[in-house]
N, C-alpha and C positions, 0 to 999 in steps of 0.2 A: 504494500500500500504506500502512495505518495506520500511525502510530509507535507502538513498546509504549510503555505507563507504567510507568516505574518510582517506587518509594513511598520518601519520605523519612521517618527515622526523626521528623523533628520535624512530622509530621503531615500530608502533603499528598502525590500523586501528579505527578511530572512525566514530561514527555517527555526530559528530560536525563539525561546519564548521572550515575549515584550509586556511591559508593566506601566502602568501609570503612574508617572511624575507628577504630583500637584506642583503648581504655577504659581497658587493663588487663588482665595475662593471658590468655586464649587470647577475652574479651569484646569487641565494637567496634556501631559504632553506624554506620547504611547514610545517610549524608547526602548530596543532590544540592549544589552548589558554593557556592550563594550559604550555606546552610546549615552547612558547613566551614567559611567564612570565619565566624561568626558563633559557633561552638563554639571555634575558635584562640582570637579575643577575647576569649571567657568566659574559656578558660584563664588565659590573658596575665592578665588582670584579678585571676584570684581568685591569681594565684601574686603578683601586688604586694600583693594585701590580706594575704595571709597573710608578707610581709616578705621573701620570697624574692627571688635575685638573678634579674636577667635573666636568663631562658633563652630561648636563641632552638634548640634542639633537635626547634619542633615539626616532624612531618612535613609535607612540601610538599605539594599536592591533588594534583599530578604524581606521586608517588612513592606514592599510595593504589591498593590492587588496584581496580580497576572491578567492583561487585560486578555479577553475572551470579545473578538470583533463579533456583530450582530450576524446574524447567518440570513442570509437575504433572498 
């Protein structure tokens, strides 16, 4: 049997599982794992440009719902 593809919000289709990111209020964004890791570090990043203390608050990739696309 085929594997489905699931789509990552930064542009590509994988076979892996993808989870939701909160943004902000009831918004979040569908990233497969290497692409999580790569949205944390933007964060981390832009929260030292902007003089902010350490927060280490982000959510784990473990603790993200698995997002399951609507079947249509």
């Amino acid at each position: 049997m085929m594997k489905s593809m699931n789509s990552c919000d930064y542009g590509h289709d994988t076979p892996e599982e993808t989870r939701r990111l909160p943004i902000g209020g009831d918004a979040g964004v569908i990233v497969c794992q290497e692409h999580y890791h790569a949205e944390i570090s933007s964060r981390k990043q832009a929260a030292v440009e902007r003089g902010e203390p350490d927060y280490r608050g982000y959510p784990s990739w473990e603790s993200l719902e698995v997002y399951e696309p609507a079947k249509g």
